[in-house]
ROBALUM-82188 format. One record per residue: residue number from 0; x, y, z of N, C-alpha, C in turn. Coordinates in nm, 4 decimals. Layout:
[NUM, [X, Y, Z], [X, Y, Z], [X, Y, Z]] ...
***
This chain:
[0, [0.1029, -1.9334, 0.6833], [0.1921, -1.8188, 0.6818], [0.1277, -1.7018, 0.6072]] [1, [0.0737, -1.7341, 0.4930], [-0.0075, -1.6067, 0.3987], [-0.1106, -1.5643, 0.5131]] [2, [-0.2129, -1.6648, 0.5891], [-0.3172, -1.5696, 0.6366], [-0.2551, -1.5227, 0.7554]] [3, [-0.1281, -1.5603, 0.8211], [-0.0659, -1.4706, 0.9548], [-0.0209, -1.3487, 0.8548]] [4, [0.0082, -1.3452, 0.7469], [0.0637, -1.2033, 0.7057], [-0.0575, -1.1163, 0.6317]] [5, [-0.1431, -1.1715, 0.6057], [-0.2697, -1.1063, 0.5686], [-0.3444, -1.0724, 0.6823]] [6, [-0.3401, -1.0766, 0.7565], [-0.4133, -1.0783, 0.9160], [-0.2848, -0.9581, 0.9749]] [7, [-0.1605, -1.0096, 0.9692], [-0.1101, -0.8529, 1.0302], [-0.1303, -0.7275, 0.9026]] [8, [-0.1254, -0.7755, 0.7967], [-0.1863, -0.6174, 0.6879], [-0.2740, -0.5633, 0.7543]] [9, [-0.3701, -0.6119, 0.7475], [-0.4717, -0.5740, 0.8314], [-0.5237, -0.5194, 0.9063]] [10, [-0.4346, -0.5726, 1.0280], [-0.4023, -0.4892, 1.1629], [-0.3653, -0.3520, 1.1705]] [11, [-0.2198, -0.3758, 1.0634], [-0.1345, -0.2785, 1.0516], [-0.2481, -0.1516, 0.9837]] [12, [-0.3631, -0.1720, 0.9108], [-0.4043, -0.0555, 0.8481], [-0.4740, -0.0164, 0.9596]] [13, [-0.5482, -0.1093, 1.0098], [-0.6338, -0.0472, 1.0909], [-0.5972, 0.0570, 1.1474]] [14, [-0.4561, 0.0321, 1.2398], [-0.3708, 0.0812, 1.3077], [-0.3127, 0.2257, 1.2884]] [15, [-0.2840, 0.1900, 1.1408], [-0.2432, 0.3630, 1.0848], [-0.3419, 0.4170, 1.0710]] [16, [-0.5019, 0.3655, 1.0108], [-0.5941, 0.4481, 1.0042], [-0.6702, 0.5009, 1.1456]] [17, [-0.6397, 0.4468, 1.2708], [-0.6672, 0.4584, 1.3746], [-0.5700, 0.5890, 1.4553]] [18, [-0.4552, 0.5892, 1.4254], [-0.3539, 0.7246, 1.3876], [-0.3860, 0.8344, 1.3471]] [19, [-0.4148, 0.7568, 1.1839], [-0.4334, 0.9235, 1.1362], [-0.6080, 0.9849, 1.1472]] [20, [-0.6923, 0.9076, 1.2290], [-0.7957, 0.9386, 1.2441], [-0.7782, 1.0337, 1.4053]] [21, [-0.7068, 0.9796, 1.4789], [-0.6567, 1.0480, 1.6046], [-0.5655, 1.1693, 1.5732]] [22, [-0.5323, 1.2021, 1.5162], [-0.4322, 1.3130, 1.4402], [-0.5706, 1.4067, 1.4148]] [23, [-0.6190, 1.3432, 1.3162], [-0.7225, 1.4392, 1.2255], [-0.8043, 1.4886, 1.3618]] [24, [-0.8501, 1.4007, 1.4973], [-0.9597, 1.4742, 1.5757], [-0.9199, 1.5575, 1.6449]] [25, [-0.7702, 1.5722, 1.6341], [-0.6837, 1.6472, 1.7391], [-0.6929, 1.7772, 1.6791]] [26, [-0.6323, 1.7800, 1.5464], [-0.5770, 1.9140, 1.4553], [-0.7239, 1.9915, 1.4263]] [27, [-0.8513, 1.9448, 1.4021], [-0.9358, 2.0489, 1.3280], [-1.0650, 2.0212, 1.3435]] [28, [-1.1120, 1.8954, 1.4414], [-1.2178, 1.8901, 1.4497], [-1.2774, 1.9478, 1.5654]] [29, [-1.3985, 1.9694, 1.5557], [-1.4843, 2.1017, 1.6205], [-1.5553, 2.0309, 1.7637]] [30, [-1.5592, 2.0928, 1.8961], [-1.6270, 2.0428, 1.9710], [-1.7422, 1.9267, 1.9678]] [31, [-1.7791, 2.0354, 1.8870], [-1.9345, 1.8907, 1.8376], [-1.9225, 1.7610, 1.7995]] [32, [-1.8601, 1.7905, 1.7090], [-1.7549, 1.6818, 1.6095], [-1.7335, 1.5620, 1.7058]] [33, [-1.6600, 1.6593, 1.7666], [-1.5302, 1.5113, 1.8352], [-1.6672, 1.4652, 1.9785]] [34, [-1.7796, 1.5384, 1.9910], [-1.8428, 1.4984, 2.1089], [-1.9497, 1.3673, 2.0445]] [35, [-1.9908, 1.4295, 1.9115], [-2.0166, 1.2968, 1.8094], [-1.9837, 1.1681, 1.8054]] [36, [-1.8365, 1.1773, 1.8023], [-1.7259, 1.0888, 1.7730], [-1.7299, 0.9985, 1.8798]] [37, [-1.6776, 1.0923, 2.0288], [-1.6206, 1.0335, 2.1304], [-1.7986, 0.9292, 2.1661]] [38, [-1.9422, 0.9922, 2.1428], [-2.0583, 0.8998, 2.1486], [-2.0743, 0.8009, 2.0980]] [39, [-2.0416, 0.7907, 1.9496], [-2.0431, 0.6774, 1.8714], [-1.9573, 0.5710, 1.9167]] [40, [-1.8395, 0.6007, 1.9960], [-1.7284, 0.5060, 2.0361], [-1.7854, 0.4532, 2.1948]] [41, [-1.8275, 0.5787, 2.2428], [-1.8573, 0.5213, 2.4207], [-2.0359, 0.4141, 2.3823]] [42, [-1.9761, 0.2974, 2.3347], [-2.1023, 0.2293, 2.3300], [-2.1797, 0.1992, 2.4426]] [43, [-2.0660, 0.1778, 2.5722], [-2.2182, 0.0912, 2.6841], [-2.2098, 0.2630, 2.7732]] [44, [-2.2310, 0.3641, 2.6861], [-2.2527, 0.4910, 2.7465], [-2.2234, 0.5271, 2.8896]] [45, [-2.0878, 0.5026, 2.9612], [-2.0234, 0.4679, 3.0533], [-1.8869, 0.6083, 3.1039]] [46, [-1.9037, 0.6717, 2.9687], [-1.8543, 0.8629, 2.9913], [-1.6832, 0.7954, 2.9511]] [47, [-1.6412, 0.6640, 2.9281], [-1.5247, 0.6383, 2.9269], [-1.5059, 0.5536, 2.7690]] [48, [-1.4053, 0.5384, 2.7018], [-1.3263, 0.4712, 2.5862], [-1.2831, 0.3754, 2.6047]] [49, [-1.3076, 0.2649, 2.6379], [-1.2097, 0.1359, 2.6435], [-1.1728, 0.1000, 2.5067]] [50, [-1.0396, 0.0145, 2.5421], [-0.9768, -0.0426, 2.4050], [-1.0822, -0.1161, 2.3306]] [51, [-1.1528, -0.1711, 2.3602], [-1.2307, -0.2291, 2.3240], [-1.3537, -0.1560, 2.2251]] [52, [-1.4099, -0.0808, 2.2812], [-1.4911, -0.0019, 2.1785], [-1.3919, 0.0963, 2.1112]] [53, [-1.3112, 0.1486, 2.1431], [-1.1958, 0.2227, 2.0356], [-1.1352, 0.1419, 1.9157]] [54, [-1.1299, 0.0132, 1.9366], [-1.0621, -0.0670, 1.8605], [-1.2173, -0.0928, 1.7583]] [55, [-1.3415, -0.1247, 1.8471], [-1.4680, -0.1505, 1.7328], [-1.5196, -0.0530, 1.6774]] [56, [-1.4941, 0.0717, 1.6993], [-1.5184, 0.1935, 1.6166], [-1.4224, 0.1978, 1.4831]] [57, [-1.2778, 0.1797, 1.5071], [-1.2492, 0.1647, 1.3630], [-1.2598, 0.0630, 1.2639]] [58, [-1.2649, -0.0504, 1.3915], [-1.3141, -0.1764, 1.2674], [-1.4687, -0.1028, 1.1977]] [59, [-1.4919, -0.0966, 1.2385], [-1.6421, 0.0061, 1.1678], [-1.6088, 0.0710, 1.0320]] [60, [-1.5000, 0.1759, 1.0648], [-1.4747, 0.2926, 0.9846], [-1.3688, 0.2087, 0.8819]] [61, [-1.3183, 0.0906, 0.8977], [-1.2824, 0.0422, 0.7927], [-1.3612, -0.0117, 0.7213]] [62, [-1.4542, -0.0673, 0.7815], [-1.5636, -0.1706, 0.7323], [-1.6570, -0.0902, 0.5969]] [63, [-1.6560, 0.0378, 0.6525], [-1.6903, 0.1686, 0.5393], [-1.6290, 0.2003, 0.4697]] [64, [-1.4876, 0.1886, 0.4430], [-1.3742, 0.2013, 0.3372], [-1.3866, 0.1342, 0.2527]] [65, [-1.3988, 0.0028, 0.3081], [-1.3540, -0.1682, 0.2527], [-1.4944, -0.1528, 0.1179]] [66, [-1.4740, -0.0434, -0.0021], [-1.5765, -0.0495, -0.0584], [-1.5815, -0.2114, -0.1618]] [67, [-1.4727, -0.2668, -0.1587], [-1.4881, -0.4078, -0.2015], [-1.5609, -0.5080, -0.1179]] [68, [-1.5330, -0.5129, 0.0188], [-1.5832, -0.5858, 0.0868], [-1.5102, -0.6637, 0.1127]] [69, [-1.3511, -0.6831, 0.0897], [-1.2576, -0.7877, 0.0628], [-1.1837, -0.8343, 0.2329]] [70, [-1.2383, -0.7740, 0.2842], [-1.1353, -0.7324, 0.4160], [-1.0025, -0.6858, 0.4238]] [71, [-0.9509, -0.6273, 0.2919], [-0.8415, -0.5610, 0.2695], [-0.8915, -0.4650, 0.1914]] [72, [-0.7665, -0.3410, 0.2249], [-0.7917, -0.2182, 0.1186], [-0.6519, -0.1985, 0.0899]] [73, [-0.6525, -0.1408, -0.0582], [-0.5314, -0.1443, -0.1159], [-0.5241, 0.0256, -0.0702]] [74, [-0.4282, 0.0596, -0.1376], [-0.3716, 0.1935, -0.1538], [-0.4587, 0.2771, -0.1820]] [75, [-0.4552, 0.2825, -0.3195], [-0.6064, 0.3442, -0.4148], [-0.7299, 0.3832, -0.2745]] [76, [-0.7675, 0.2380, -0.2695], [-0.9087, 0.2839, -0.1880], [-0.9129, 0.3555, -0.0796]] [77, [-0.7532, 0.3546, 0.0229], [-0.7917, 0.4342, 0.0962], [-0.7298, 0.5486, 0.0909]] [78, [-0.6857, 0.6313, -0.0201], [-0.6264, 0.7415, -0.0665], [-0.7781, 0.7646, -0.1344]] [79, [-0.8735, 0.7497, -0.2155], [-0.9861, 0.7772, -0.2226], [-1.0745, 0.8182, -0.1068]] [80, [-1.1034, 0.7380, -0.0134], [-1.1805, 0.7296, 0.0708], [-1.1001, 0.8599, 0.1651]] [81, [-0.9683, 0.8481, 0.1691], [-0.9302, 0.9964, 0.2473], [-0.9677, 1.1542, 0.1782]] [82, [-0.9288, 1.1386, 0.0396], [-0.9854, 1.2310, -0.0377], [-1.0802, 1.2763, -0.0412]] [83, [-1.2334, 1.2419, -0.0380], [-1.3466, 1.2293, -0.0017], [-1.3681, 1.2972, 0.1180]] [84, [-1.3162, 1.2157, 0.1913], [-1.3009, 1.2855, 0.3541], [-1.2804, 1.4520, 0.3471]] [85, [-1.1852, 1.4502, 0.3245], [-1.1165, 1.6303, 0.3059], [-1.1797, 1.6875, 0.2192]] [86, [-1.2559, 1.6313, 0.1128], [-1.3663, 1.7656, 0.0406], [-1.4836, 1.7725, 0.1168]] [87, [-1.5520, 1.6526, 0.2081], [-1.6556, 1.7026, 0.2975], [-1.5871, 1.8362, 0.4188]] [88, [-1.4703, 1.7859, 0.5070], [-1.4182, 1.8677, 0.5844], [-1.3958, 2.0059, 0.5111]] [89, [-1.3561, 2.0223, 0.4368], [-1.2990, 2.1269, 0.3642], [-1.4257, 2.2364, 0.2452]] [90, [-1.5110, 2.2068, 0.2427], [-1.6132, 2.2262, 0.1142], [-1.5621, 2.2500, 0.0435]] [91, [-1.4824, 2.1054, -0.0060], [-1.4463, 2.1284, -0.1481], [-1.3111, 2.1616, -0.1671]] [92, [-1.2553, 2.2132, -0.0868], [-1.1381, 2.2690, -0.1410], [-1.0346, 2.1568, -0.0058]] [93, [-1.0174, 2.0247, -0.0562], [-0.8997, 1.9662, -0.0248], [-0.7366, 2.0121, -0.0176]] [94, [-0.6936, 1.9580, 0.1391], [-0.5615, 1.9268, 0.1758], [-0.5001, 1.8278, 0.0828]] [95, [-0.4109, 1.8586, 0.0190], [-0.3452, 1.7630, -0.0298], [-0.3783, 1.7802, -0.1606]] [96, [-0.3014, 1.6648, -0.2416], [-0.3383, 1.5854, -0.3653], [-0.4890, 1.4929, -0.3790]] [97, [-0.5210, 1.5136, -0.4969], [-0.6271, 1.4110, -0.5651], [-0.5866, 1.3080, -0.5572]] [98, [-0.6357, 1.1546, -0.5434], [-0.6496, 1.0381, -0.5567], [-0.5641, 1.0107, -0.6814]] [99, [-0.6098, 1.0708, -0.7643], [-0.5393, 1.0306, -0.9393], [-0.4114, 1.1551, -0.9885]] [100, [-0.3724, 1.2321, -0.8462], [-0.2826, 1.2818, -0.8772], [-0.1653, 1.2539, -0.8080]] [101, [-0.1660, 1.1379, -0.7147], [-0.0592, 1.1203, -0.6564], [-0.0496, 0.9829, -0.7156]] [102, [0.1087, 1.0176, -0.7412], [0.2163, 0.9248, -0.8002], [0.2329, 0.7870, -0.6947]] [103, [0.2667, 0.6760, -0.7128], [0.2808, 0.5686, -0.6754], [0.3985, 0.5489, -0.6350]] [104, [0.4639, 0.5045, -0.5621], [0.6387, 0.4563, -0.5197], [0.6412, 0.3327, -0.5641]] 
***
């Protein structure tokens, strides 16, 4: 029962981070960008996205989060790792709150 509910955590992040990564390519990223993007994902270079390489592109981009290596990321890490994100996008001058300035529920 723990690893069926550790296995849907999991999922479930991927999932939102697979969201808000589709959000983010929609709202502000630049031709190039997203022609980058959409390459790195079209692996058998085929001009098309299957679920399949869409789904192994973010296991990727978690796999780069996961700075523990744990196969889970807590809160913290990926409120860091987004933070990060938005001072490269941004030079410096981040959307949002700091990592250590947002309050916890």
């Amino acid at each position: 029962m723990k690893s069926k509910l550790l296995a849907l955590a999991g999922l479930t992040t991927i999932a939102l981070m697979g969201s808000a990564a589709n959000a983010q390519m929609h709202s502000s990223t630049t031709d190039a960008e997203f022609d980058r993007i959409y390459a790195l994902m079209d692996t058998n270079k085929d001009g098309r996205i299957s679920r399949a390489e869409y789904a192994a592109y973010h296991g990727m981009q978690f796999d780069t989060w996961d700075t523990t290596r744990s196969g889970m990321m807590s809160r913290d890490q990926m409120r860091t790792k987004q933070f990060e994100r938005e001072l490269r996008k941004t030079d410096g001058n981040p959307q949002g709150n700091s990592p250590t300035s947002v309050q916890k529920k």
